[in-house]
N, C-alpha and C positions, 0 to 999 in steps of 0.2 A: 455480497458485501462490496460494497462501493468507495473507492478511495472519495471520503466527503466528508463535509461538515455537519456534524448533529448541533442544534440548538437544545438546552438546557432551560427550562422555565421553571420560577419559583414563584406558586400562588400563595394568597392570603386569603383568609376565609373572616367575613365580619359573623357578627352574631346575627342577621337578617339573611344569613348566607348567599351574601355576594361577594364575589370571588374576582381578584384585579391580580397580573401579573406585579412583583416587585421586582423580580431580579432576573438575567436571563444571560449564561454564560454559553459562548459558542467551544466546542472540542471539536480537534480533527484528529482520527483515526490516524495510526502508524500504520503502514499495510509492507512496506517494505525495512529492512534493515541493513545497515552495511558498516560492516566492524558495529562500532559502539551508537550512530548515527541512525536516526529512523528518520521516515518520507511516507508520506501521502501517497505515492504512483509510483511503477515501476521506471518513469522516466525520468522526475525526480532523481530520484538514488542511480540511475543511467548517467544522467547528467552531472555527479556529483564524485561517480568514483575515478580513480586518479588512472594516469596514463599507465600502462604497463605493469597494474598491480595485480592482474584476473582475479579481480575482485568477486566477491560470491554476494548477489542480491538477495537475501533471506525474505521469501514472500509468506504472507499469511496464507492457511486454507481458506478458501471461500472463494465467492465468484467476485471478479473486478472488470469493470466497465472503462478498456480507456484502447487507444493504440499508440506503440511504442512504434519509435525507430531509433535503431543502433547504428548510429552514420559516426563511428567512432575508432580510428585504427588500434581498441585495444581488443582484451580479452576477457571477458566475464560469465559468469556462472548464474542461471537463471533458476535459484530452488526453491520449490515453491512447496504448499502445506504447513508451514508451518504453526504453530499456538501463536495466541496474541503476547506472549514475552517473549519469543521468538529460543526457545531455548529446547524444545524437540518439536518433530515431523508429525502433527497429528491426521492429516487428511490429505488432500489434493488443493489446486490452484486452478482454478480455471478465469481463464480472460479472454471477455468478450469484446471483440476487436480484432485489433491485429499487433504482431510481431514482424516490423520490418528491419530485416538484417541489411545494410549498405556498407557499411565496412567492419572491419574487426570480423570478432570470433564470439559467437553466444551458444555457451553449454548450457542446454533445457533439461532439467529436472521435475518431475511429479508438478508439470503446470502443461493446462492443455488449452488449445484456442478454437474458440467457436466464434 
C-alpha cells in the first residue's frame, strides 16, 4: 500500500451501450496519523510534528513505498500496523526505502525496512 492518489471514475451507459466517463473524483489515502491530524507519508507527519512533543506516528499495516529522513533535534515514536481509522494494531508496517535517522531520537515499533 502506497502512500498515493487513487482516481475515482463515474461511467454512463447509453442504450446502444456506449459508455463515456462523467465524473472523476481524486482520493489520497491517510497512511500516517498524529494526534487528530492524518498524512499521505511518513515524512509528511515527520515534517509536521511539533518540537519536543515525542510525538507518536500512527502508521497503517501495509507496505509503503517512500525514504524518510529525521534531520530533526526532536523525539518521536515510529508505530506502525495500524487499521485504516488508526484506532488498534492489526498487522505490521513495512517500508520499502529507507529510514535516515541525522538528528533526534526515532523509537520504531511493528514497522520493518526492506
Amino acid at each position: 500500500m502506497e502512500a498515493a492518489s487513487t482516481i475515482l471514475k463515474y461511467f454512463a451507459r447509453d442504450l446502444s451501450d456506449n459508455s463515456s466517463a462523467i465524473q472523476a473524483q481524486t482520493y489520497t489515502a491517510s497512511m500516517v496519523k498524529v494526534g487528530t491530524k492524518e498524512f499521505p507519508t511518513i515524512q509528511s507527519a515527520y515534517n509536521d510534528a511539533a518540537t519536543g512533543n515525542n510525538a507518536v506516528l500512527k502508521v497503517r499495516a501495509g507496505t509503503l513505498t517512500e525514504t524518510d529522513t529525521f534531520g530533526r533535534n526532536i523525539a518521536v515514536t515510529l508505530d506502525g500496523g495500524y487499521n485504516s481509522t488508526f484506532s488498534s494494531v492489526t498487522g505490521n508496517t513495512k517500508v520499502k526505502g529507507k529510514l535516515l535517522v541525522r538528528a533526534g531520537t526515532v523509537t520504531v515499533r511493528k514497522v520493518s525496512v526492506f
